[in-house]
N, CA, C and O atoms as a DFTB+ gen file, in Angstrom:
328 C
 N C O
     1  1      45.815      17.543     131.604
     2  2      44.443      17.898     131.906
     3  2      43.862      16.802     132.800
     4  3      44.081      15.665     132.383
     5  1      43.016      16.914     134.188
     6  2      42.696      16.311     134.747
     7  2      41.111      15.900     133.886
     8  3      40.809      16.231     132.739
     9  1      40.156      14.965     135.018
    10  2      39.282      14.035     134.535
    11  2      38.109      15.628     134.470
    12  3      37.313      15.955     133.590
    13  1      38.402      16.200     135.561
    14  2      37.344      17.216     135.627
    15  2      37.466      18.493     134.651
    16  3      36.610      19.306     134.300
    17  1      38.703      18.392     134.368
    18  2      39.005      19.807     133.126
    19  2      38.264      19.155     131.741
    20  3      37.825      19.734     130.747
    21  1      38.305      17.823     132.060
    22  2      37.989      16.887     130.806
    23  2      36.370      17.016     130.536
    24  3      35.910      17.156     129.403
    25  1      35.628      16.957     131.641
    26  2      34.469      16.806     131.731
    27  2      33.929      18.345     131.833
    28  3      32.724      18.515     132.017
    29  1      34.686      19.316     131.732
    30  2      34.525      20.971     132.055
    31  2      34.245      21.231     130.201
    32  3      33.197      21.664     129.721
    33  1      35.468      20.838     129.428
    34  2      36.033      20.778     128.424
    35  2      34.476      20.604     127.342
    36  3      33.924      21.412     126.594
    37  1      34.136      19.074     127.730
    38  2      32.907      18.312     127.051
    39  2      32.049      19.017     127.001
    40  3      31.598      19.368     125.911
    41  1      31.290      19.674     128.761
    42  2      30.100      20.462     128.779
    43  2      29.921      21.600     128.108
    44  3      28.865      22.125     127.755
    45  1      31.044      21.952     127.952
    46  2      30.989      24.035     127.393
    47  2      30.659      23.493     126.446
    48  3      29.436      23.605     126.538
    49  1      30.910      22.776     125.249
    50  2      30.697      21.945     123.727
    51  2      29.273      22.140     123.624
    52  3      28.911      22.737     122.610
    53  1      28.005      21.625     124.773
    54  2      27.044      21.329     125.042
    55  2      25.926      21.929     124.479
    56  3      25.963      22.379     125.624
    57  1      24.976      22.399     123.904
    58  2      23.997      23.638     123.960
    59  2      23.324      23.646     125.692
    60  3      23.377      22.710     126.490
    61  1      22.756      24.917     125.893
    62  2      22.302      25.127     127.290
    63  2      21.777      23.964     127.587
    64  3      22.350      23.286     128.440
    65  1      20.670      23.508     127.008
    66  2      19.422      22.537     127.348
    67  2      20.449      21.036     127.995
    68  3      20.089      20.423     128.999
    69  1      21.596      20.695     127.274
    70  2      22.034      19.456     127.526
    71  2      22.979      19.624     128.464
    72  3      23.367      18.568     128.964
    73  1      23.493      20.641     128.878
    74  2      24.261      21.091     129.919
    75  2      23.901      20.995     131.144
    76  3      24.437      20.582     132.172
    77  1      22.293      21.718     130.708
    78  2      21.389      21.108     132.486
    79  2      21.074      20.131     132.673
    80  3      21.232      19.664     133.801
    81  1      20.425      19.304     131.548
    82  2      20.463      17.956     131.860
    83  2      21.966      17.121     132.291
    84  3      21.973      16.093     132.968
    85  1      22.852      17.601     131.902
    86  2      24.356      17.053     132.699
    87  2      24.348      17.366     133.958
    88  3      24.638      16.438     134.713
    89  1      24.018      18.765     134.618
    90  2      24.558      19.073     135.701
    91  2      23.048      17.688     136.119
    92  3      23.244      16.481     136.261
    93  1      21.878      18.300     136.206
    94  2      20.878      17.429     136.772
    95  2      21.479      15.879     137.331
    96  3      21.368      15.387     138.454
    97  1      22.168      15.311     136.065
    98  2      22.592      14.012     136.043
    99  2      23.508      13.976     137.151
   100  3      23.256      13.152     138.031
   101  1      24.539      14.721     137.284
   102  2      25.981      15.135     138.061
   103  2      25.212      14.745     139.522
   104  3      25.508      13.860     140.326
   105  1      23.674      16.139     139.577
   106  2      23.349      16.092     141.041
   107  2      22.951      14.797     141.612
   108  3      23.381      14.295     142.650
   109  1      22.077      14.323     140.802
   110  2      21.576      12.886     140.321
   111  2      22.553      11.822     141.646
   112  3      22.292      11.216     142.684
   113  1      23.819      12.125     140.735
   114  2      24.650      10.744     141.159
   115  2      25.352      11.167     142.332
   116  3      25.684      10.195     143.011
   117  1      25.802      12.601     142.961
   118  2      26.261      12.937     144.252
   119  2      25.140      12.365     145.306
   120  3      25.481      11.545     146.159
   121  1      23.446      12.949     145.185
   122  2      22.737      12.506     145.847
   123  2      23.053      11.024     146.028
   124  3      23.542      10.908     147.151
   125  1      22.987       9.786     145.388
   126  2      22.891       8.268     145.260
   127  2      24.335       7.687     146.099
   128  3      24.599       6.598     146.609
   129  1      25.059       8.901     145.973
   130  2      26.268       8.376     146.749
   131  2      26.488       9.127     147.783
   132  3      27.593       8.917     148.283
   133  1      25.662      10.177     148.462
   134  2      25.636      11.009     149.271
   135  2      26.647      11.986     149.703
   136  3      26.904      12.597     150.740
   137  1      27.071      11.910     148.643
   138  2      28.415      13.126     148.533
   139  2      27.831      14.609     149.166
   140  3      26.708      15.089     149.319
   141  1      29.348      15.097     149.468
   142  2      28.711      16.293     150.094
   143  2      28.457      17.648     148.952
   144  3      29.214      17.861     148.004
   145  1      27.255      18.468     149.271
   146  2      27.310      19.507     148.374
   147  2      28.072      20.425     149.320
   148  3      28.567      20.197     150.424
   149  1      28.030      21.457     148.625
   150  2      28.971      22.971     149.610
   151  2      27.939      23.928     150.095
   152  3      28.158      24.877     150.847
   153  1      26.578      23.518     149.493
   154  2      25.386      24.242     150.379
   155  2      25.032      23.809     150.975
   156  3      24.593      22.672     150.799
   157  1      24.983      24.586     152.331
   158  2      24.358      23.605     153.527
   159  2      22.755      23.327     153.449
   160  3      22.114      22.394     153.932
   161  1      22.329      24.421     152.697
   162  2      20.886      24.044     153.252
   163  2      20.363      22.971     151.533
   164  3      19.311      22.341     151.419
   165  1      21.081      23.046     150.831
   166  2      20.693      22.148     150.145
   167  2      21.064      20.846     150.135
   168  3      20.531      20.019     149.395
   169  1      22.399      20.460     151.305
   170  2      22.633      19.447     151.793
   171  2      21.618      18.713     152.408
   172  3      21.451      17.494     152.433
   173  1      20.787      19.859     153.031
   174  2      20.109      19.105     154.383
   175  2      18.938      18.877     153.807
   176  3      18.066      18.326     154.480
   177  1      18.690      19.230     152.530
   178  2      17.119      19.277     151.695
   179  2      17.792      17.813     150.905
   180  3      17.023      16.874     150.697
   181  1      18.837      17.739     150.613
   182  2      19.323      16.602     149.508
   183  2      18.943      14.988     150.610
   184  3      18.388      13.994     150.142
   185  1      19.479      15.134     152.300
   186  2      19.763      14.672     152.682
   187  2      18.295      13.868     153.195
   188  3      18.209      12.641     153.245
   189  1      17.244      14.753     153.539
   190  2      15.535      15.003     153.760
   191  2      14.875      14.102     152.299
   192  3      14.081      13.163     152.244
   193  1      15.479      14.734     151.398
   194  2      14.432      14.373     150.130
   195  2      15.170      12.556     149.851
   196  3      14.416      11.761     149.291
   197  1      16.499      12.089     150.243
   198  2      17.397      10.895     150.104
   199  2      16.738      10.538     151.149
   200  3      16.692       9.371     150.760
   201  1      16.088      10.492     152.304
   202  2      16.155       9.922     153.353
   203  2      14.530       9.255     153.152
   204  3      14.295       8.064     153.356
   205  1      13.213      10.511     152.608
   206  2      12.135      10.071     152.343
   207  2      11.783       9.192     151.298
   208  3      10.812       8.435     151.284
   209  1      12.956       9.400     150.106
   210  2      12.535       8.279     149.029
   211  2      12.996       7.177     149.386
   212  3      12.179       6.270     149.229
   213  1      14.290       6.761     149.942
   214  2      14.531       5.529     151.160
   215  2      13.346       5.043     151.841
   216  3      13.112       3.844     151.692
   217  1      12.472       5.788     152.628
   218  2      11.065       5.222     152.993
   219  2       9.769       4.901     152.225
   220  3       9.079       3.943     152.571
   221  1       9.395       5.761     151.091
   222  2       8.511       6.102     150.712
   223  2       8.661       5.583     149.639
   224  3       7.659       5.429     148.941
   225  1       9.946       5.148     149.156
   226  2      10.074       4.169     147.766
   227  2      10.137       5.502     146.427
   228  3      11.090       5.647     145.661
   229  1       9.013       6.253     146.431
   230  2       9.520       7.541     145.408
   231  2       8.838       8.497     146.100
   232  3       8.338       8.443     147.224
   233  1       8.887       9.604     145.093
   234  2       8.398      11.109     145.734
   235  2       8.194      11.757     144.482
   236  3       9.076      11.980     143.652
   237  1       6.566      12.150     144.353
   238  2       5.930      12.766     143.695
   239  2       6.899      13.831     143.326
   240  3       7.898      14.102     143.993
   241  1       6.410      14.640     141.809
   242  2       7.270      15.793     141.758
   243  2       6.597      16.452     142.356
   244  3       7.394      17.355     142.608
   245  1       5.045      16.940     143.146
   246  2       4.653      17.772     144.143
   247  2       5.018      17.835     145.280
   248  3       4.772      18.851     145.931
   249  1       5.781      16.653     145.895
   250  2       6.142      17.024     147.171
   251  2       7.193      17.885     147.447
   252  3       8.277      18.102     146.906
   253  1       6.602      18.335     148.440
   254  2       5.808      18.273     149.327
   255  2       4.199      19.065     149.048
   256  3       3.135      18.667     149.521
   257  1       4.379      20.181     148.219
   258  2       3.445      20.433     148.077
   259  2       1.904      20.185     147.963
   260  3       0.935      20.936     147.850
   261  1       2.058      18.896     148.032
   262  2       0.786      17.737     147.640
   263  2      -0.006      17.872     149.465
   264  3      -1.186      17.983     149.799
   265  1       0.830      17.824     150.012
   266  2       0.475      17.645     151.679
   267  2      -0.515      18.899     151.818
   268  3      -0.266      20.038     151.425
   269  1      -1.967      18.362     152.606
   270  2      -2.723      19.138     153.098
   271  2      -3.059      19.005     154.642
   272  3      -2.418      18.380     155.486
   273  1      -4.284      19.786     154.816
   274  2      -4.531      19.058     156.332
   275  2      -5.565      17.841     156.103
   276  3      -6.126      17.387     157.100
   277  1      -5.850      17.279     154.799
   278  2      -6.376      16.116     155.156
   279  2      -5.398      15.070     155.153
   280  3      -5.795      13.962     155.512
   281  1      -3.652      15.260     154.668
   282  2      -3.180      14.263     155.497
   283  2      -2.425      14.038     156.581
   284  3      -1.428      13.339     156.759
   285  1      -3.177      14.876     157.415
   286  2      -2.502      14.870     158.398
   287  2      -3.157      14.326     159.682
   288  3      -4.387      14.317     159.724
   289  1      -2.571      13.950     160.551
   290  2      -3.599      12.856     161.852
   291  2      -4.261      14.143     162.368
   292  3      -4.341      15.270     161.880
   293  1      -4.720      13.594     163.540
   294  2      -5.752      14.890     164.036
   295  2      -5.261      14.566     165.744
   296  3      -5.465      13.468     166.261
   297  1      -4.607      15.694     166.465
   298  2      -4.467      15.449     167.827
   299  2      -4.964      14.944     168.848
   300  3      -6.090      15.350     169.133
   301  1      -4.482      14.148     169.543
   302  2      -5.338      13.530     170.731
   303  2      -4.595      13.742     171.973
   304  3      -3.409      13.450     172.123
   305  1      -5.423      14.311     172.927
   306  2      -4.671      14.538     173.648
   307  2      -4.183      12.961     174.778
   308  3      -4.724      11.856     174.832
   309  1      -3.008      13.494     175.515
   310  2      -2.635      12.316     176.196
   311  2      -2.090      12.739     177.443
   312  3      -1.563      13.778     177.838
   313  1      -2.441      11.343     178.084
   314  2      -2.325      11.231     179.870
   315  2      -1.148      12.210     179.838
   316  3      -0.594      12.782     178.899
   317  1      -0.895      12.225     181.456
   318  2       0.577      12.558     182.289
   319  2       1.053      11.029     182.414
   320  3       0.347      10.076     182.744
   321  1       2.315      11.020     182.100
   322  2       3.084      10.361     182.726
   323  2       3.717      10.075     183.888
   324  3       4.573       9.215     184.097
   325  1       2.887      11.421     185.157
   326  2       3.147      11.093     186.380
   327  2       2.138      10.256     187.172
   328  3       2.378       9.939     188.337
């Protein structure tokens, strides 16, 4: 039996509730090591949401949702560059 039949083995044991908290954990630690998922678009959301807490230090559980138009700058327009 490999490490992953091993760890397949453990989870089924699990009740639902601690199972998701495993997978959660699982996603947890692919994100931190930037492993690849097999969904692309949740790659590129894993990769977005890894890239802003890198800047931003953390991220509300509303975000993005938190974002309105009051935080957002307000346009100005600008010269030509010719």
């Amino acid at each position: 039996m490999n490490l992953s039949e091993l760890i397949f083995e453990h989870a089924k044991r699990l009740p639902p509730q601690l199972q998701q908290e495993t997978l959660d954990f699982i996603s947890w630690i692919e994100r931190r090591h930037g492993i690849y998922v097999s969904n692309p678009a949740r790659a590129a959301a894993q990769r977005t949401e890894s890239f802003l807490a890198k800047i931003a230090g953390c991220l509300g559980e509303d975000f993005p949702d938190d974002i309105d138009d009051a935080d957002l700058g307000v346009d100005v327009p600008r010269e030509s560059l010719e």
